[in-house]
N, C-alpha and C positions, 0 to 999 in steps of 0.2 A: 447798072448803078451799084456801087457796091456799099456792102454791110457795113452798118455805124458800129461801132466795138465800145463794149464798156468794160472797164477792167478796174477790177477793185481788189488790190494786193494789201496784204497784211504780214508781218512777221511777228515772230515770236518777241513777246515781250522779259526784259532781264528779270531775276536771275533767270536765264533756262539750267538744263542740264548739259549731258557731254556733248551733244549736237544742237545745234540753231534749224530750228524747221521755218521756211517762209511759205506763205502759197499766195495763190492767185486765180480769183477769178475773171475768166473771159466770158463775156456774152456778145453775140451775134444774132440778132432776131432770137428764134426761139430757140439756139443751142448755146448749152452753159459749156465750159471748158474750164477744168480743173489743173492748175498747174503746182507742184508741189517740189522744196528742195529743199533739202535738209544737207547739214554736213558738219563732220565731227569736228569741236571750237566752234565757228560762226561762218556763218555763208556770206557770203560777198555781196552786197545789193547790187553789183552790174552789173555778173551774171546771169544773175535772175531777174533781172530788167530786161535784161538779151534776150532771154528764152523765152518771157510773156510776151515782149512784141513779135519776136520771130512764130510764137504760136499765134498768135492773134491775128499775124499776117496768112497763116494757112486757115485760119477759120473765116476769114471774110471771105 
């Protein structure tokens, strides 16, 4: 059966500074997973959409 995933992303709110930091938390039963991306101007939200699901899928 596989693990129900909770994921709760947030990014930086405006003004930031010279880089935009996003993160994300995964949970999987009892393991938290920290996903973090930062980059100088602003991060892209689909990348880091990409990377939480594709980590999400090696944590379940």
């Amino acid at each position: 059966m596989p693990a129900q995933i909770t994921r709760y992303a947030y990014d930086e709110a405006e003004p930031y500074g010279p880089e935009q930091v996003r993160q994300a938390y995964v949970q999987a039963g009892d393991v938290i997973g920290l996903v973090v991306q930062s980059r100088k101007g602003t991060a892209a939200a689909v990348p880091f959409q990409q990377t939480v699901t594709l980590q999400s899928e090696l944590l379940a």
